[in-house]
N, C-alpha and C positions, 0 to 999 in steps of 0.2 A: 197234795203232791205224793205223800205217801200210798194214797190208796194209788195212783198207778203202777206202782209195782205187783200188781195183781194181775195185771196184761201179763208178768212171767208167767204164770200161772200156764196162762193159754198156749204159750210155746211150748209147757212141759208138756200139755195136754196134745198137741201137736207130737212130739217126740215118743212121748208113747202111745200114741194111735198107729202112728211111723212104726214102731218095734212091735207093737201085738198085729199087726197087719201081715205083717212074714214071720211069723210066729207058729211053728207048724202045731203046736199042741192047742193054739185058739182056732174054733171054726171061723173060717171067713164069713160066714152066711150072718153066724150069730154078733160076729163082729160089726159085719155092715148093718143090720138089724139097728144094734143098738146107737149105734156110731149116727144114724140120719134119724132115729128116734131124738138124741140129745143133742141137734142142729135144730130138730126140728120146734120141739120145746122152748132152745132159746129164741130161734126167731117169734115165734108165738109169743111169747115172753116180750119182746121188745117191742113188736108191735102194736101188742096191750098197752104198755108203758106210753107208747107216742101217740097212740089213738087218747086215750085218758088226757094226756098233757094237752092234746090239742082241743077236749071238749072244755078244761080246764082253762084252756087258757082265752076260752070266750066265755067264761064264767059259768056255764052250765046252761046256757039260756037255751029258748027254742030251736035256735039255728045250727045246734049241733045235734052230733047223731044221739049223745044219752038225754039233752034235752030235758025235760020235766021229772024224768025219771029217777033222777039223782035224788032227792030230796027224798030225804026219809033214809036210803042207805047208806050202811055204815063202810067204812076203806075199803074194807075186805071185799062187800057187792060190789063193790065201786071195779073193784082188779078181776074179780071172776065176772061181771058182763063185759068188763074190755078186755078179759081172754075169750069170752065167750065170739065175742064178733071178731078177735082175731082166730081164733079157730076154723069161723063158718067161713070166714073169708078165704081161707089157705085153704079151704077142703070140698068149698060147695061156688055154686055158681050166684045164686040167690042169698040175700042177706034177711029177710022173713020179716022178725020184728023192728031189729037195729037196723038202719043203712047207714052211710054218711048222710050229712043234711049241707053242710054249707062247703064254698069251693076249695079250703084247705082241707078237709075229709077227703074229696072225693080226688084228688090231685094225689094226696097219697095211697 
């Protein structure tokens, strides 16, 4: 309960995006620059997170997209190939080595 008081957080972060936005000593360019850079990271971010949970939560087997691949890496590979394939997903058309594999992958 306590950690949603962390959603304030995001309203400050709203508030002052709102104020450096008509802010005439901040460039708008560099503003929006940065502004869809750190949209863009968390959706990437949460994606990983849901993609993982979901190969997680058929236990790692074949029918997911990390499948076989899991074994042997530690958390960390585990978070950078499911940023990995949320990245190529958000940026490229084709998914190369990773795809989804079973129909709650490919549904999200």
């Amino acid at each position: 309960l306590v950690r949603l008081f962390r959603f304030v957080r995001l309203y400050r972060m709203k508030q002052l995006s709102h104020v450096l936005q008509y802010n005439a000593r901040v460039s708008l360019l560099w503003f929006t620059m940065i502004r869809n850079f750190g949209v863009t990271l968390a959706l990437t971010h949460v994606e990983a997170c849901f993609m993982y949970f979901l190969a997680r939560l058929n236990s790692f087997d074949d029918s997911t997209w990390l499948g076989p691949a899991v074994k042997g890496m530690t958390g960390f590979e585990r978070y950078i190939t499911s940023l990995y394939l949320s990245i190529v997903t958000f940026c490229t058309v084709g998914y190369g080595d990773f795809s989804p594999a079973n129909s709650i992958e490919q549904i999200f």
